[in-house]
N, C-alpha and C positions, 0 to 999 in steps of 0.2 A: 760641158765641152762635148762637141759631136762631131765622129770623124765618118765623113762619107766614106763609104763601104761600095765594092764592087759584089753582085750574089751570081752565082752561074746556077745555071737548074742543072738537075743529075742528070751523069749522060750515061751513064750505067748501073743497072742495079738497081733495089732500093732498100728500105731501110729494113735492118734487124730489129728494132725494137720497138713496139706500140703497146697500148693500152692494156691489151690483153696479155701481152708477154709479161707485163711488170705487174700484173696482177695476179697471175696465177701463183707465183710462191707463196705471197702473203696470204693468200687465200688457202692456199696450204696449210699452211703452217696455223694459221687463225682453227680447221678442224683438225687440227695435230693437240692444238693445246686444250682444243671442248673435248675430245677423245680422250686426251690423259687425265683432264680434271675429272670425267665420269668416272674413271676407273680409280682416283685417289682412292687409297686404302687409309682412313685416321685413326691408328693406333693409338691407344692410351693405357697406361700402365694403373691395373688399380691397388696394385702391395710393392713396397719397392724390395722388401726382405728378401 
């Protein structure tokens, strides 16, 4: 089923959000989590007494 649509182009402004806006966190966040894992400390207990 298809219902014709009317589209009007923008008459002001344009858009907040592109490719780069919604990449930048994740790309964040992706050297937030290689930075913590560098710094994992793995402790291991070798007497439990």
């Amino acid at each position: 089923l298809q219902v014709p649509v009317q589209h009007f182009p923008r008459i002001a402004g344009k858009a907040k959000y592109g490719v780069w806006n919604r990449l930048l966190g994740p790309l964040m966040d992706c050297f937030a989590y290689l930075w913590m894992k560098k710094k994992y400390i793995n402790y291991e207990v070798k007497d439990k007494g």
